[in-house]
C-alpha positions in Angstrom: -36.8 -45.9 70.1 -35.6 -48.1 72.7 -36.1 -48.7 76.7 -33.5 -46.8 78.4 -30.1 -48.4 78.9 -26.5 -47.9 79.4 -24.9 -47.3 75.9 -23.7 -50.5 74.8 -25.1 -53.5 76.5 -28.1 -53.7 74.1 -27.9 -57.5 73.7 -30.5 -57.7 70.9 -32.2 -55.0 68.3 -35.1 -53.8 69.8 -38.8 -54.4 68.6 -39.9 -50.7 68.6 -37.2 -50.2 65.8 -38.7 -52.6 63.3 -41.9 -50.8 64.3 -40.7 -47.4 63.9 -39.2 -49.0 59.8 -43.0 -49.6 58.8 -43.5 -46.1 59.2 -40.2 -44.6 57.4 -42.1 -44.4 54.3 -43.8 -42.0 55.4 -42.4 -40.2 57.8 -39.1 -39.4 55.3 -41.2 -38.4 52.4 -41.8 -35.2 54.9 -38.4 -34.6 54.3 -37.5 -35.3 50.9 -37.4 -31.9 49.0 -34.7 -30.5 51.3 -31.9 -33.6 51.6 -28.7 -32.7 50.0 -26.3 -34.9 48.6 -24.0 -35.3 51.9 -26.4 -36.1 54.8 -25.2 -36.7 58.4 -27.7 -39.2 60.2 -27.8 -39.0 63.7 -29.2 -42.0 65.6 -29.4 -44.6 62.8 -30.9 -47.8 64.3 -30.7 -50.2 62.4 -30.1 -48.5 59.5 -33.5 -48.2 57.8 -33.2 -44.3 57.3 -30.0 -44.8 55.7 -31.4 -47.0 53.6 -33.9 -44.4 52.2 -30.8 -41.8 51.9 -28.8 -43.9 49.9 -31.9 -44.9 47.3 -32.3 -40.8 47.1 -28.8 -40.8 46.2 -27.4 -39.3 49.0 -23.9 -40.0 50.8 -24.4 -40.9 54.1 -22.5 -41.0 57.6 -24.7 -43.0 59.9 -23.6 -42.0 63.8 -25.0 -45.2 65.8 -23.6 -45.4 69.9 -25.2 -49.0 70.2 -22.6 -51.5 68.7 -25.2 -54.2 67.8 -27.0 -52.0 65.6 -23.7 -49.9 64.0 -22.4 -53.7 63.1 -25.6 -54.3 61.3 -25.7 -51.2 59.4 -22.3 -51.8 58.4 -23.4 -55.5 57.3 -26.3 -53.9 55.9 -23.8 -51.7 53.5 -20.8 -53.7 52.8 -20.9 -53.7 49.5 -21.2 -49.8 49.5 -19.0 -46.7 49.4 -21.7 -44.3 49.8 -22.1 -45.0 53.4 -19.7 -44.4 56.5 -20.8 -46.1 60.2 -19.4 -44.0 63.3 -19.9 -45.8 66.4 -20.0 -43.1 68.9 -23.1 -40.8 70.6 -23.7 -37.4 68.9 -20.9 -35.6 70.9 -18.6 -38.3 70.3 -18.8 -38.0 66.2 -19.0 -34.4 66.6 -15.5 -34.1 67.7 -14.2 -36.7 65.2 -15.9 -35.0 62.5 -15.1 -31.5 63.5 -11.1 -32.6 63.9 -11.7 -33.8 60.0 -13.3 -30.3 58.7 -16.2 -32.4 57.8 -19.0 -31.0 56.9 -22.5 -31.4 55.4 -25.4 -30.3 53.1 -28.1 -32.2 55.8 -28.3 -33.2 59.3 -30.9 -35.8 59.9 -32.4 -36.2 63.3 -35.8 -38.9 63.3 -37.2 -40.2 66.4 -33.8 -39.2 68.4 -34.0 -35.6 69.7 -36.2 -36.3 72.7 -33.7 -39.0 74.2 -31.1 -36.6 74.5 -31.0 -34.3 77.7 -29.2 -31.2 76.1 -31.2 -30.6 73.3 -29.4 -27.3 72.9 -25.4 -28.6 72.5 -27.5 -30.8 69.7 -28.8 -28.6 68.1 -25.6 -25.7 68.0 -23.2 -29.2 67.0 -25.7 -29.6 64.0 -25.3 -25.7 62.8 -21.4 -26.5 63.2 -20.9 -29.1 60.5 -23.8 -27.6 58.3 -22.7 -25.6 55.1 -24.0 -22.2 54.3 -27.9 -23.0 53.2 -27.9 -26.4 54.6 -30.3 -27.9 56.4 -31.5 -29.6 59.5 -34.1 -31.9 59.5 -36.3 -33.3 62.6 -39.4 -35.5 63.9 -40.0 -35.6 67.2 -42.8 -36.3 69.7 -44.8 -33.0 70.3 -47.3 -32.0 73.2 -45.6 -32.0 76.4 -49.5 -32.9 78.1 -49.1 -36.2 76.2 -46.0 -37.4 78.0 -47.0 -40.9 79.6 -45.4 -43.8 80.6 -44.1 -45.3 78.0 -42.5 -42.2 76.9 -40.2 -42.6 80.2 -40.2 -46.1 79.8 -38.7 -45.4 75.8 -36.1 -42.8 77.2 -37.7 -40.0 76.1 -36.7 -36.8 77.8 -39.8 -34.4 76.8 -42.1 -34.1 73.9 -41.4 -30.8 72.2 -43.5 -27.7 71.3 -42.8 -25.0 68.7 -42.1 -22.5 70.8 -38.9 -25.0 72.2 -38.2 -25.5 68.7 -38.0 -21.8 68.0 -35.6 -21.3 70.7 -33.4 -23.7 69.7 -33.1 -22.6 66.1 -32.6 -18.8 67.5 -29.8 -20.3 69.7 -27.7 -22.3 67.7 -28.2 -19.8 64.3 -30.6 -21.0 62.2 -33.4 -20.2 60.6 -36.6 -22.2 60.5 -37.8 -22.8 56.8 -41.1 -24.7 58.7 -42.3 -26.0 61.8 -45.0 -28.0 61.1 -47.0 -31.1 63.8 -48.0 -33.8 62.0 -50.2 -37.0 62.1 -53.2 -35.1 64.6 -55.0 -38.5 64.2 -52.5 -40.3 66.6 -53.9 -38.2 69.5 -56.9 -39.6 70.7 -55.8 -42.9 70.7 -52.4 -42.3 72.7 -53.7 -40.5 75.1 -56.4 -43.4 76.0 -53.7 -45.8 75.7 -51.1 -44.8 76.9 -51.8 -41.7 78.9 -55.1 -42.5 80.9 -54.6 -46.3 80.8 -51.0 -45.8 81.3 -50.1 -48.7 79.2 -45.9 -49.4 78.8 -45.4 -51.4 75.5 -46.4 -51.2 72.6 -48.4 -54.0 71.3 -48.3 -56.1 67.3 -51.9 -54.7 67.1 -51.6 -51.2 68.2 -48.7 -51.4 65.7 -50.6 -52.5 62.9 -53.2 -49.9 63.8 -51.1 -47.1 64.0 -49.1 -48.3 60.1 -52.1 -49.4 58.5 -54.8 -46.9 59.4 -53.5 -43.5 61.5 -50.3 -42.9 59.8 -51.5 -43.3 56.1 -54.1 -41.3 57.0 -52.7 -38.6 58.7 -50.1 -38.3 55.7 -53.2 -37.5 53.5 -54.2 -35.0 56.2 -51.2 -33.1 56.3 -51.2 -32.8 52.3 -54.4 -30.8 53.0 -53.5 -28.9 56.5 -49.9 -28.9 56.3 -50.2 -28.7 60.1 -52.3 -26.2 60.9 -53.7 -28.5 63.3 -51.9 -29.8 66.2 -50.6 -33.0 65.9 -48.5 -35.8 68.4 -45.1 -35.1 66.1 -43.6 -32.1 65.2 -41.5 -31.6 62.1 -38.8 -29.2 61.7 -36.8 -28.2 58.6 -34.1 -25.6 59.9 -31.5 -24.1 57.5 -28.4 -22.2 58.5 -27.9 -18.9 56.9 
């Protein structure tokens, strides 16, 4: 999750990615029963996702537009085979990928979906390089009434509901295995901070807070409610027929 930016002049890796890691733990384990053994990442940062994939024993191709951060995944894997680095935006390694007949058992979207304007291309290029069965896998932020400040000031583009979701999946051919929100915990506390107080950045102790305390917490929650209750995320696990 970065401020917004032209595509390429990030000079540094941004804080709100190393944030975003402590949480990867979790957030991942939501998607764990349905990765396959070839997984397409889109948006890899700086590489912590991949990471995860490649422990799970997964192949991965890591699409990454920001040179900084496609130079450190590819330092981060040097030694490895198992992971391939595309430095290009979504559409970009769509069209390389489609001109190789590539294709893949899991498409891996985290924290990306809502920086991107056409939501629907995205979603039809992901049922275009998925095989029969396989699966598409998202987190995103949910509940448009929560979008605040620092949502524009992150490049976000919306926060999703399920009915969005739903029309996505109908458009581009897939069928939704679950739609689920998670972490409801996370509500209250965004919305004071960052909604009514409007604050713009996030902060080393609202950080701590939110990896220490709401996350782990709502995990444990959603073992119980497996989101029955609203939530500030939503998590999608699409499959194409």
């Amino acid at each position: 999750m970065t401020a917004p930016h032209v595509v390429g002049t990030l000079a540094d890796e941004d804080k709100y990615f190393y944030n975003e890691e402590h949480g990867l733990p979790i957030i991942t384990s939501l998607f764990r029963s349905h990765l396959g053994r070839d997984v397409l990442e889109i948006g890899a940062g700086t590489g912590a996702i991949a990471r995860w994939l490649v422990d799970e024993g997964a192949h991965v191709t890591a699409v990454e537009p920001e040179p900084i951060l496609a130079r450190r995944i590819r330092a981060k894997f040097a030694a490895a085979d198992d992971v391939r680095v595309i430095e290009a935006d979504s559409v970009g390694a769509h069209a390389a990928l489609v001109a190789e007949g590539r294709t893949f058992d899991t498409v891996l979207c985290v924290s990306v979906l809502e920086h991107i304007a056409d939501d629907r291309r995205e979603f039809a290029m992901a049922a275009s390089v998925l095989r029969p069965g396989g699966h598409y896998l998202v987190f995103v932020p949910a509940m448009p009434l929560l979008y605040a400040r620092i949502d524009r000031e992150t490049g976000h583009v919306r926060r999703y509901t399920k009915r969005r979701f739903r029309g996505l999946c109908r458009g581009a051919g897939l069928e939704v295995v679950s739609l689920r929100y998670f972490e409801v915990l996370g509500i209250l506390p965004y919305l004071v901070v960052y909604k009514l107080l409007r604050r713009a950045s996030i902060t080393s102790s609202s950080t701590g807070v939110y990896n220490n305390v709401i996350l782990p917490l709502s995990a444990l929650l959603d073992k119980v409610l497996r989101g029955r209750l609203i939530g500030k995320n939503l998590v999608l696990v699409a499959r194409r027929p």
